[in-house]
N, CA, C and O atoms as a Tinker XYZ file with bonds, in Angstrom:
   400  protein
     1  N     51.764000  -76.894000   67.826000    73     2
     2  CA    50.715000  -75.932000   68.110000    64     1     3
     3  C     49.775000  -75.783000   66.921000    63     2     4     5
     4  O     48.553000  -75.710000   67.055000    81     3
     5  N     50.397000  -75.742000   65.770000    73     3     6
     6  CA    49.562000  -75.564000   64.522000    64     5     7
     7  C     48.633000  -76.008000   64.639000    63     6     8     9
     8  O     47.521000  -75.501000   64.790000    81     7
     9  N     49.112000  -77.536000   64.561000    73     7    10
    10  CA    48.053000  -79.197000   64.601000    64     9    11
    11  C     47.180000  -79.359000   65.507000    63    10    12    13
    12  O     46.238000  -80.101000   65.228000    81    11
    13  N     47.222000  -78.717000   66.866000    73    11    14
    14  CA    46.606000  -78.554000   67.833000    64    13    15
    15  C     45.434000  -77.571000   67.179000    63    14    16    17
    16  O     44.364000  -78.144000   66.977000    81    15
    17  N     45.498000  -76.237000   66.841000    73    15    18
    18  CA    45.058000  -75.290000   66.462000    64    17    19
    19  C     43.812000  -76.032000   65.614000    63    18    20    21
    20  O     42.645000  -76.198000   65.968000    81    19
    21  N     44.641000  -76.511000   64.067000    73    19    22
    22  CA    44.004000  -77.033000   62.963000    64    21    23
    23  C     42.869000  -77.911000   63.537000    63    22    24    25
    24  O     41.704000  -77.535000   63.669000    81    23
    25  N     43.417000  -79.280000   63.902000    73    23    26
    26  CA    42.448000  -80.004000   64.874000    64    25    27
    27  C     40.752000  -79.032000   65.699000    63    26    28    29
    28  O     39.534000  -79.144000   65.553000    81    27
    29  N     41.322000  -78.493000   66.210000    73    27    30
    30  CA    40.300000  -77.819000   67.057000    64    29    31
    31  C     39.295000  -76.778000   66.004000    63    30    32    33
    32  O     38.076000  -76.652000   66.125000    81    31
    33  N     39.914000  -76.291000   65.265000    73    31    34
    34  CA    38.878000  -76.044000   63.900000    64    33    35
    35  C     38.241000  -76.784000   63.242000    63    34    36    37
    36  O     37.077000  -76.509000   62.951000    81    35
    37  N     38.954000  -78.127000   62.759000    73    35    38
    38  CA    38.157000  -78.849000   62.176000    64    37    39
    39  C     36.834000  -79.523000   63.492000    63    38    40    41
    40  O     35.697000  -79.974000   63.357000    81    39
    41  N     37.230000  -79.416000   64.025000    73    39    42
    42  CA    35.746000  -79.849000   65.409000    64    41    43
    43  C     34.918000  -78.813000   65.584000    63    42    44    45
    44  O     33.772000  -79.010000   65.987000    81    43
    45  N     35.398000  -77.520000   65.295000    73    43    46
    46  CA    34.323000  -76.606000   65.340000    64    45    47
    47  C     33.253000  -76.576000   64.531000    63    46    48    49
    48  O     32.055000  -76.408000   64.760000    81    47
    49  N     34.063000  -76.822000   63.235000    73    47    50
    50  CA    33.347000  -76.937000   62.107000    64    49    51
    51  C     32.120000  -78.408000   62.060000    63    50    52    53
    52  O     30.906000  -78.597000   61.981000    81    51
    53  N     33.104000  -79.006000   62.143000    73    51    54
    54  CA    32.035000  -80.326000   62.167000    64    53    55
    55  C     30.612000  -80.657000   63.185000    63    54    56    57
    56  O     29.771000  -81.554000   63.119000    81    55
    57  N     30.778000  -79.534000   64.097000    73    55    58
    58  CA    30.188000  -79.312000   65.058000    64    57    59
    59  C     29.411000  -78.396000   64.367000    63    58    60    61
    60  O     28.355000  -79.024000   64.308000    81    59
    61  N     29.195000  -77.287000   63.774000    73    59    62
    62  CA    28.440000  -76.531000   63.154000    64    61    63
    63  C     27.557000  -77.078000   61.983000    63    62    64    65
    64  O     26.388000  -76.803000   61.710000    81    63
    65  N     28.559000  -78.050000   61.277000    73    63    66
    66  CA    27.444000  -78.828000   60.454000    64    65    67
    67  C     26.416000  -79.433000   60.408000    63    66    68    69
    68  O     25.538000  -79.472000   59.546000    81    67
    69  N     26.596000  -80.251000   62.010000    73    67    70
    70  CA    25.622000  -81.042000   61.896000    64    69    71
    71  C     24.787000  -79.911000   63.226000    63    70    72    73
    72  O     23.717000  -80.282000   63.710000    81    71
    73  N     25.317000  -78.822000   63.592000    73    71    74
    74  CA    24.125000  -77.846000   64.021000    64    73    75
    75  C     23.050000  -77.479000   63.089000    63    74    76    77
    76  O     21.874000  -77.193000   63.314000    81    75
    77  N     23.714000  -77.550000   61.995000    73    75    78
    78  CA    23.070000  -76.760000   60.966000    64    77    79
    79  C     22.428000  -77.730000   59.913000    63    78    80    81
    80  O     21.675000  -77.207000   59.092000    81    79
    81  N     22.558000  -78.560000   59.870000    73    79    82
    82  CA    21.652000  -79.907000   59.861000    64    81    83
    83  C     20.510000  -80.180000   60.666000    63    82    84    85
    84  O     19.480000  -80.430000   60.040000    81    83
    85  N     20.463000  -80.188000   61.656000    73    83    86
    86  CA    19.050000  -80.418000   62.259000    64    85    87
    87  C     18.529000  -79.136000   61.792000    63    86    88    89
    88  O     17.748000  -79.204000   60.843000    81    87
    89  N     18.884000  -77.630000   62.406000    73    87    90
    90  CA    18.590000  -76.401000   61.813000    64    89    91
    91  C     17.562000  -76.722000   60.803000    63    90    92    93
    92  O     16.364000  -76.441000   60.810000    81    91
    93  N     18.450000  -77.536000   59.702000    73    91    94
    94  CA    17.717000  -77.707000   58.458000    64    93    95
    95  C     16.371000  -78.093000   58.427000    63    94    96    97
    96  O     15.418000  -77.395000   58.081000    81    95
    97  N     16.359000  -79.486000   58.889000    73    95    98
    98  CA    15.178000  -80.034000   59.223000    64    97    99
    99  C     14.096000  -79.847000   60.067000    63    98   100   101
   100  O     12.971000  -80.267000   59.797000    81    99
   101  N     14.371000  -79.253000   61.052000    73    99   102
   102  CA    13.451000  -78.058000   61.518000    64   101   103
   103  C     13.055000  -77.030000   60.262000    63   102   104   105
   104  O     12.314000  -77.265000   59.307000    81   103
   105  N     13.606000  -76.124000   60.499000    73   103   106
   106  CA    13.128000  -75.234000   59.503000    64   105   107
   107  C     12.102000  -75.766000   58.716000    63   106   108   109
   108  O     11.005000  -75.211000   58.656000    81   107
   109  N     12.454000  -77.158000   57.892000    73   107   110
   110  CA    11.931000  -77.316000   56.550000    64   109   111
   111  C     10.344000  -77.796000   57.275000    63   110   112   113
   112  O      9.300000  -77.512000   56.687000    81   111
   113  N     10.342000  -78.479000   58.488000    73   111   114
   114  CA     9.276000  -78.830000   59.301000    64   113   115
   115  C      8.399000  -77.628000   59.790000    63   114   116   117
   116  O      7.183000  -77.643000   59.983000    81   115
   117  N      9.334000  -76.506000   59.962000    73   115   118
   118  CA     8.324000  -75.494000   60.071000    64   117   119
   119  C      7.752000  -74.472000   59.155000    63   118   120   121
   120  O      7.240000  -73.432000   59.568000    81   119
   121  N      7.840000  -74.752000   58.070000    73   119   122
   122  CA     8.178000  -74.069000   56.616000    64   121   123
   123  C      6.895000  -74.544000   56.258000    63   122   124   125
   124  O      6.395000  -75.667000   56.301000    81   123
   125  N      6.458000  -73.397000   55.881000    73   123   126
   126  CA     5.081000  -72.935000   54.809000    64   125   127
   127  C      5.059000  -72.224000   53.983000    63   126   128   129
   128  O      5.912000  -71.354000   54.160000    81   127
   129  N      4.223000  -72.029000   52.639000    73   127   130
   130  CA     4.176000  -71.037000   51.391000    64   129   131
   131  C      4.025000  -69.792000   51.851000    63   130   132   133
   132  O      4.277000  -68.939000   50.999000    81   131
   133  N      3.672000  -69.349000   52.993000    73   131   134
   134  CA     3.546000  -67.732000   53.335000    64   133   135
   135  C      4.803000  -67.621000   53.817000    63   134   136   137
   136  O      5.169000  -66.681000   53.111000    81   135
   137  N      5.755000  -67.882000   54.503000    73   135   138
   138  CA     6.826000  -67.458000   54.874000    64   137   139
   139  C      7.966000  -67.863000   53.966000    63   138   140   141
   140  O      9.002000  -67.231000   53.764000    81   139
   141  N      7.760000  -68.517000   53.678000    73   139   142
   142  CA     8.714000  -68.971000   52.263000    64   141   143
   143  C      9.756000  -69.649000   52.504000    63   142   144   145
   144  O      9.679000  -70.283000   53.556000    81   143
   145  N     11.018000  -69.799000   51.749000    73   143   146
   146  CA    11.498000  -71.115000   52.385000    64   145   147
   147  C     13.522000  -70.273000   52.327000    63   146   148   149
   148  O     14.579000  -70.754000   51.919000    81   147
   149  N     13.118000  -68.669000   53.066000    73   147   150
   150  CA    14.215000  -67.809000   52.752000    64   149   151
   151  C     15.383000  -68.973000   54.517000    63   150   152   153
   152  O     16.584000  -69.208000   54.384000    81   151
   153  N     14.681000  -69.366000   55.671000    73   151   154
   154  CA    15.378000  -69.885000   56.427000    64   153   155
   155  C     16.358000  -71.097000   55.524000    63   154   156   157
   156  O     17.581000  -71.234000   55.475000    81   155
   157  N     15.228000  -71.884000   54.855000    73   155   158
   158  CA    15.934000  -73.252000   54.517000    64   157   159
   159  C     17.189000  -72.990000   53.338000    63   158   160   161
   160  O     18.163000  -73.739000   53.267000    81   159
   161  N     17.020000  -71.980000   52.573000    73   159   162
   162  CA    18.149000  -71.549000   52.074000    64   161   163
   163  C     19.229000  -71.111000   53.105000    63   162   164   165
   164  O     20.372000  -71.434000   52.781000    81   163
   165  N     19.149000  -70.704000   53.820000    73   163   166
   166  CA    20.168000  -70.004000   53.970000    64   165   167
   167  C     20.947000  -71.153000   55.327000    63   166   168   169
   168  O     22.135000  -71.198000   55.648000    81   167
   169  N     19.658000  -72.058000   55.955000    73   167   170
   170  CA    20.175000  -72.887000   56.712000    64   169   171
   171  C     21.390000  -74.167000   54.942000    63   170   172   173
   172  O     22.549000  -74.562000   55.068000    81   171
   173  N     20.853000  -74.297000   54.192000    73   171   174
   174  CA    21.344000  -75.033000   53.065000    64   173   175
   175  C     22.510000  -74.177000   52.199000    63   174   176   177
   176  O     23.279000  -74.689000   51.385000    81   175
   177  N     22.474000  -73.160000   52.462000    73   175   178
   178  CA    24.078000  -72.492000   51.945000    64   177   179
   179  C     25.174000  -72.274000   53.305000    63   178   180   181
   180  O     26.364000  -72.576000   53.218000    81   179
   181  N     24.639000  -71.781000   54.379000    73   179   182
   182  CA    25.851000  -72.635000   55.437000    64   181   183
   183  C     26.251000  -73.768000   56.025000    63   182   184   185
   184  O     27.094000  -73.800000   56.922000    81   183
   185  N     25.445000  -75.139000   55.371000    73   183   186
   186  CA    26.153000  -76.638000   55.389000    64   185   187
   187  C     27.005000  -76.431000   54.105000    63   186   188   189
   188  O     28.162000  -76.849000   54.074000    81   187
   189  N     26.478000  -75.830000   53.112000    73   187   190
   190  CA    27.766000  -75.644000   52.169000    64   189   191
   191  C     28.993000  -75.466000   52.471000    63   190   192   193
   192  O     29.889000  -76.269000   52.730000    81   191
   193  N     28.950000  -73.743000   52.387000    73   191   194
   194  CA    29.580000  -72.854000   52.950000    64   193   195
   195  C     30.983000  -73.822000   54.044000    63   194   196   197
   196  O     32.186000  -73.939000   53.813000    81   195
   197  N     30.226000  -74.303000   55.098000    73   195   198
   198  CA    30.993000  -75.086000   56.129000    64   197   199
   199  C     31.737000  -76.421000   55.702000    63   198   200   201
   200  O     32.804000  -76.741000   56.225000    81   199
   201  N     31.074000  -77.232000   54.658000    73   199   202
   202  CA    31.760000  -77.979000   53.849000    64   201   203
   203  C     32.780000  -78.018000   53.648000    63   202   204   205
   204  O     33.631000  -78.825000   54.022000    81   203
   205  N     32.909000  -76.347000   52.449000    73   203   206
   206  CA    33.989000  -75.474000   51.723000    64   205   207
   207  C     35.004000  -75.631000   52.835000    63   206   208   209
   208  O     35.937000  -76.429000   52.746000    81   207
   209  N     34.813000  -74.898000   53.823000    73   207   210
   210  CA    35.534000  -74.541000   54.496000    64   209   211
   211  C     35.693000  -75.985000   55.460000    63   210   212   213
   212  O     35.577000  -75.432000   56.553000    81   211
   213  N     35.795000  -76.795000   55.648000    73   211   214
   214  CA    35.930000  -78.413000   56.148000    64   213   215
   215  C     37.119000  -78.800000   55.397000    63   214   216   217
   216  O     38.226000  -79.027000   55.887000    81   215
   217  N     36.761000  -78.862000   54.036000    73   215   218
   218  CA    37.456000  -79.350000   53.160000    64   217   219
   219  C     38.841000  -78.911000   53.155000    63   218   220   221
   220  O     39.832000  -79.641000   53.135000    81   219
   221  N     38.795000  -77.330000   53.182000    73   219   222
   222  CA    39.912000  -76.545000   53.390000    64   221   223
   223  C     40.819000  -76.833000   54.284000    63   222   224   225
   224  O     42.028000  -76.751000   54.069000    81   223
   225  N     40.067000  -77.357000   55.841000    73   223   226
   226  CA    41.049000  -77.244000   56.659000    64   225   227
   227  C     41.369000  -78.896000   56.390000    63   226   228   229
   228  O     42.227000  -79.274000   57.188000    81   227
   229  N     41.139000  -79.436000   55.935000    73   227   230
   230  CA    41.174000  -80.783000   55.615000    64   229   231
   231  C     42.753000  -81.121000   54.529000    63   230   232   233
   232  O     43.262000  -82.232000   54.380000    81   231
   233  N     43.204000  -79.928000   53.960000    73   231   234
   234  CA    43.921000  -80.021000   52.961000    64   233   235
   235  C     43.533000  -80.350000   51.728000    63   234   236   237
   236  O     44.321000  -80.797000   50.893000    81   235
   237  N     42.205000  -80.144000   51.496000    73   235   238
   238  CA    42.045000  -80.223000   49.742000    64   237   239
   239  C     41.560000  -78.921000   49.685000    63   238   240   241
   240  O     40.988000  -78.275000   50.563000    81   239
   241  N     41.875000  -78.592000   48.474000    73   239   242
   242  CA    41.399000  -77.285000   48.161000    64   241   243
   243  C     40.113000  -77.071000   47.382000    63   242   244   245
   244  O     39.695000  -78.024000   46.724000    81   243
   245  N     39.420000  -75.898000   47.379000    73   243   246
   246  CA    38.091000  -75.722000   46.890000    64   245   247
   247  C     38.226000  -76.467000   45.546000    63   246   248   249
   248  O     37.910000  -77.639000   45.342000    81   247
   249  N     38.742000  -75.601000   44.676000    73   247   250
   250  CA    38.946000  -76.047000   43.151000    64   249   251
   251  C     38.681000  -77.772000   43.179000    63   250   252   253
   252  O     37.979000  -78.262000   42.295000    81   251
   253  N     39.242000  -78.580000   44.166000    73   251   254
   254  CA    39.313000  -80.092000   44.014000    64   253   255
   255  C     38.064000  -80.685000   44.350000    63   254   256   257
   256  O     37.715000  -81.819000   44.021000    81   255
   257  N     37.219000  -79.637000   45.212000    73   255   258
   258  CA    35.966000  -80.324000   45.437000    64   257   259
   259  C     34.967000  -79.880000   44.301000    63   258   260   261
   260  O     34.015000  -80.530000   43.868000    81   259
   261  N     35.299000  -78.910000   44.003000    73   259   262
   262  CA    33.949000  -78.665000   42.815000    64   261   263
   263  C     34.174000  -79.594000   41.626000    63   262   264   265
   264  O     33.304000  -80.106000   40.922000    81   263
   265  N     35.820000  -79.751000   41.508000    73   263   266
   266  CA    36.166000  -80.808000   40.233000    64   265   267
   267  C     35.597000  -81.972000   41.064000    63   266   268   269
   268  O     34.453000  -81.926000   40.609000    81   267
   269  N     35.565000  -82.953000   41.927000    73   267   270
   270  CA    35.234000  -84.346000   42.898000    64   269   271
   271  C     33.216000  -83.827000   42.212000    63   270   272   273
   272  O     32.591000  -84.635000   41.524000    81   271
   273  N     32.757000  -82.791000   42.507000    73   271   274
   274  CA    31.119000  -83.053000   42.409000    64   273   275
   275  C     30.805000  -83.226000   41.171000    63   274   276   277
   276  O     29.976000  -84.066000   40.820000    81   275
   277  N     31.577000  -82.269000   40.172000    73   275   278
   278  CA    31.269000  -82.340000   38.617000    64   277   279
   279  C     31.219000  -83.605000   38.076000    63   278   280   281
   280  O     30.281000  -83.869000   37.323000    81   279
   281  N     32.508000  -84.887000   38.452000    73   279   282
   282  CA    32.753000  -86.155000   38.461000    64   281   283
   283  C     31.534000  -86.987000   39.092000    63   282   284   285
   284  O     30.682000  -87.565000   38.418000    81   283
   285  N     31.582000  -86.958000   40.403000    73   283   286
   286  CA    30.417000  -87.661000   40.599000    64   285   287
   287  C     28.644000  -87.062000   39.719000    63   286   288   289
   288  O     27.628000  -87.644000   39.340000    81   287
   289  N     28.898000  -86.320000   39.733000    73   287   290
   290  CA    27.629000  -85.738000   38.645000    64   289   291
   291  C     27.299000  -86.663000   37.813000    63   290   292   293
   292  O     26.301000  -87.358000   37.625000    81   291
   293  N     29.062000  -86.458000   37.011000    73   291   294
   294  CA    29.230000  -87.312000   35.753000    64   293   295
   295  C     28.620000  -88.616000   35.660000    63   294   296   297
   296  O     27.950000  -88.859000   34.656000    81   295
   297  N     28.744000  -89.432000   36.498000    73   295   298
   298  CA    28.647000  -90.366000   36.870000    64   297   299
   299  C     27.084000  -90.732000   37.398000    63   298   300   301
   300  O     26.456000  -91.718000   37.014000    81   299
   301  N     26.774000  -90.101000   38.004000    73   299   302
   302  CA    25.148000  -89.909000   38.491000    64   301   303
   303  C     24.508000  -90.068000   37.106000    63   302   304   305
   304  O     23.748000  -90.986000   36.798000    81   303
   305  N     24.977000  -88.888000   36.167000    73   303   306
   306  CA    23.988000  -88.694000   34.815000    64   305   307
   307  C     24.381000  -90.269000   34.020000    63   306   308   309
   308  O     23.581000  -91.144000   33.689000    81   307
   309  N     25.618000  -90.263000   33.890000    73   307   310
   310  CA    26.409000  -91.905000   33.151000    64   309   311
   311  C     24.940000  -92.793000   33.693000    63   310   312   313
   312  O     23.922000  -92.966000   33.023000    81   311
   313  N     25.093000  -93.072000   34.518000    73   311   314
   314  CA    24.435000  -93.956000   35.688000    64   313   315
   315  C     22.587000  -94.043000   35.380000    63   314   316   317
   316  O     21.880000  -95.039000   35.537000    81   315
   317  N     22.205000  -92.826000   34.963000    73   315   318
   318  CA    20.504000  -92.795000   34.195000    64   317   319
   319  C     19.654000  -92.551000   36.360000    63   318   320   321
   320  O     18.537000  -92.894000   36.748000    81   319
   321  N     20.954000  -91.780000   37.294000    73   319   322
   322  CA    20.234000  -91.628000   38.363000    64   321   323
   323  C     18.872000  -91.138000   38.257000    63   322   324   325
   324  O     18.824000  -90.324000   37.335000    81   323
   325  N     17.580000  -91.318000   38.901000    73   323   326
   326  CA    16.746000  -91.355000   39.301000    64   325   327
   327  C     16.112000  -89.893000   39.085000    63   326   328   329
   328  O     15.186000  -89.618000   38.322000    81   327
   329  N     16.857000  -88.971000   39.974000    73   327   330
   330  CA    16.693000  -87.250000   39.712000    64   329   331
   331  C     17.071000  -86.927000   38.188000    63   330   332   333
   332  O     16.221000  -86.390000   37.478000    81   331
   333  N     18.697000  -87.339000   37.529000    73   331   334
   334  CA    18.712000  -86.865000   36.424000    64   333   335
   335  C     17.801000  -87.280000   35.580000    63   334   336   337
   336  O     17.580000  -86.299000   34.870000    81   335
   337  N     17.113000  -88.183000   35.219000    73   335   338
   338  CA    15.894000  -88.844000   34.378000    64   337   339
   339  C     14.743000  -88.029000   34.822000    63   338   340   341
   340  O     14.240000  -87.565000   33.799000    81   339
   341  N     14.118000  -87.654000   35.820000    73   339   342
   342  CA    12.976000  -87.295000   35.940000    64   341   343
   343  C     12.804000  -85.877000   35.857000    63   342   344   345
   344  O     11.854000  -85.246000   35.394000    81   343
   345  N     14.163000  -85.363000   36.521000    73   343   346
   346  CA    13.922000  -83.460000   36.402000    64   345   347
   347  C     15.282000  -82.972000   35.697000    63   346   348   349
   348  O     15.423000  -81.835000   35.247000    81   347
   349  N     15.883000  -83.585000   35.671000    73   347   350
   350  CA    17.758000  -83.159000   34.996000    64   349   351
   351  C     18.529000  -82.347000   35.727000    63   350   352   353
   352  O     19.255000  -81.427000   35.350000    81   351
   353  N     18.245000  -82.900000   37.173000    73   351   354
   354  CA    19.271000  -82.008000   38.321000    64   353   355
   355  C     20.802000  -82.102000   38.290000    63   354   356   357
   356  O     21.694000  -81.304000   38.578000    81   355
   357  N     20.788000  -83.153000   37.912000    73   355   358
   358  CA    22.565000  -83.248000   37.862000    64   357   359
   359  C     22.664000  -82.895000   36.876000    63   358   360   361
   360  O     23.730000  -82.283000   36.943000    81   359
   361  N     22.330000  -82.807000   35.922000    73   359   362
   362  CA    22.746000  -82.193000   34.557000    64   361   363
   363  C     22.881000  -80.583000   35.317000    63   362   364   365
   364  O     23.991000  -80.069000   35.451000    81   363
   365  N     21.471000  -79.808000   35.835000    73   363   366
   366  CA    21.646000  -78.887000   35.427000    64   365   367
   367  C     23.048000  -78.145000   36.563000    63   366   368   369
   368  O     23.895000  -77.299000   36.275000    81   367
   369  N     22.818000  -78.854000   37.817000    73   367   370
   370  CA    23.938000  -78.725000   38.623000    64   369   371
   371  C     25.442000  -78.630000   37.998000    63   370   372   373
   372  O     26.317000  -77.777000   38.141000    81   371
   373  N     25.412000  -79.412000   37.514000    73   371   374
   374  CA    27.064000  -79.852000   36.557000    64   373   375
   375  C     27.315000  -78.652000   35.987000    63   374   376   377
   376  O     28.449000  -78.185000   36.097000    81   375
   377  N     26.028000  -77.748000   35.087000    73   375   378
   378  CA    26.104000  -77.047000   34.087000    64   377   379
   379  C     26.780000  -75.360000   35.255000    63   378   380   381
   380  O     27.702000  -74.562000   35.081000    81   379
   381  N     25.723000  -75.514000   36.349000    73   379   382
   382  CA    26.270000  -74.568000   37.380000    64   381   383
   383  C     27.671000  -74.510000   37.851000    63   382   384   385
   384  O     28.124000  -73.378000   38.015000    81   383
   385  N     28.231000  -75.240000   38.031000    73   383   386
   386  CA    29.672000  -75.631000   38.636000    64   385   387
   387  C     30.378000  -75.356000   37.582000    63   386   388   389
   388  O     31.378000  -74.648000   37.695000    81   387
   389  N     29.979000  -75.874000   36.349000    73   387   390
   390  CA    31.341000  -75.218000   35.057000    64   389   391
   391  C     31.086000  -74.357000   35.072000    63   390   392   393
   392  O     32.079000  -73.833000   34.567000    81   391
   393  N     30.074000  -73.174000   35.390000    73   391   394
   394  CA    30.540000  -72.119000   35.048000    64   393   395
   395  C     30.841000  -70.780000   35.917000    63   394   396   397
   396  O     30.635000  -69.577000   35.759000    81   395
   397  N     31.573000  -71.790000   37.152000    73   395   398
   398  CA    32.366000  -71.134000   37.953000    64   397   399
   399  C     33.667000  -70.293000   37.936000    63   398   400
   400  O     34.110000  -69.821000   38.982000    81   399
């Protein structure tokens, strides 16, 4: 029953993500400087959010994914990626996550 249970969450979820994915792209399509861009946040902190919680029911725990992004970060910046060279997003991202 658990597994049954678990299962059927993780489809909910995955089902919400990619709701909230198009969400996104809409929004950002309908998004102008007068209304501001308070939808696309908040459509972009519940693909998070749902992630988190993906991951969870997935059996890894939060702590393991923020350590998995810091790494690939690492690696992005190692790497001379494209964003970190031009604006220092992964840097400054990385810097956000340690100081969780």
């Amino acid at each position: 029953m658990g597994i049954s249970t678990n299962m059927r969450a993780i489809d909910t979820i995955k089902s919400e993500i990619l709701s909230e994915v198009a969400n996104l792209y809409k929004a950002m399509a309908e998004c102008d400087e007068i209304n501001g861009y308070d939808d696309v946040s908040d459509k972009i902190a519940t693909i998070i959010a749902m992630d988190y919680l993906l991951a969870r029911r997935l059996g890894i725990g939060l702590s393991a994914v923020d350590a998995k992004i810091s790494e690939l970060l690492s690696i992005a910046i190692d790497n001379n990626h494209e964003l970190e060279l031009e604006f220092s997003d992964m840097s400054e991202l990385k810097k956000h996550i340690g100081k969780r």
